[in-house]
C-alpha positions in Angstrom: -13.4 13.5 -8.3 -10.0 12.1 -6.9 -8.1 9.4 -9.1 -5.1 7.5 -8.5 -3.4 6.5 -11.9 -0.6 3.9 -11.5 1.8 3.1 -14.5 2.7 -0.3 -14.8 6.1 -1.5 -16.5 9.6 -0.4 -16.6 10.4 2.5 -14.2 6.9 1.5 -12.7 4.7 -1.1 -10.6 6.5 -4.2 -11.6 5.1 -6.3 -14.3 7.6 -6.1 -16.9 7.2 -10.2 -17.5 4.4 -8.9 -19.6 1.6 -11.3 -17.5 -0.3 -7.2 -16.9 -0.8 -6.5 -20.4 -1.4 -9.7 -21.7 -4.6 -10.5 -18.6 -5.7 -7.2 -19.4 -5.4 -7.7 -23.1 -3.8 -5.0 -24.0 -0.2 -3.5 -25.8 2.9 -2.1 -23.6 1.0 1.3 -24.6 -2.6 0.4 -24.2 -4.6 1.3 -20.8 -7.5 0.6 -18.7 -9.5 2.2 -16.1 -10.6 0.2 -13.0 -14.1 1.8 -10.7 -13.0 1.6 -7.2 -15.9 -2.0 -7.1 -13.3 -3.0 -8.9 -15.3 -3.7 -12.7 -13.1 -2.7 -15.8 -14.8 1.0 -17.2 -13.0 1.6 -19.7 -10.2 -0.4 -21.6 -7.9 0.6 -25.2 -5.4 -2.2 -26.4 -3.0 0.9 -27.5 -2.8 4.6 -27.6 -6.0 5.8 -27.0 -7.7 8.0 -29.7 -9.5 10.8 -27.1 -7.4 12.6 -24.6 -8.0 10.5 -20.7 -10.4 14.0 -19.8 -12.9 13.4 -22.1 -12.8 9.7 -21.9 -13.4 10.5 -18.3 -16.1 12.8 -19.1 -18.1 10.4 -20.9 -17.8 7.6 -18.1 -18.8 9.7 -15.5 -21.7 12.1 -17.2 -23.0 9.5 -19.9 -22.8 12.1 -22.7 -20.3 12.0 -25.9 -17.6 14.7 -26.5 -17.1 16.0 -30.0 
């Protein structure tokens, strides 16, 4: 499945006013996915605590990685 990720803040897209993190609720180090409609999947206010693959994996096949 193709994704696009984009990385928002210094040496990025530019948002470093901090008005990004704080509509999204989130820290400089936090991170959302966006589904192409556009609806918020997936959203951690810091590091997450699962690797991006198997957060991926559950969004996408419904089941839970160990």
């Amino acid at each position: 499945m193709p994704l696009t990720i984009y990385r928002i803040g210094a040496g990025a897209l530019p948002y470093q006013d901090g008005s990004f993190t704080r509509a999204y609720g989130i820290d400089a180090d936090g991170g959302i996915l966006v589904r192409p409609d556009g609806h918020i999947a997936w959203r951690t206010p810091g590091v997450p605590l699962r690797p991006l693959r198997d957060i991926l994996h559950t969004l996408t096949m419904g089941a839970e990685q160990p």
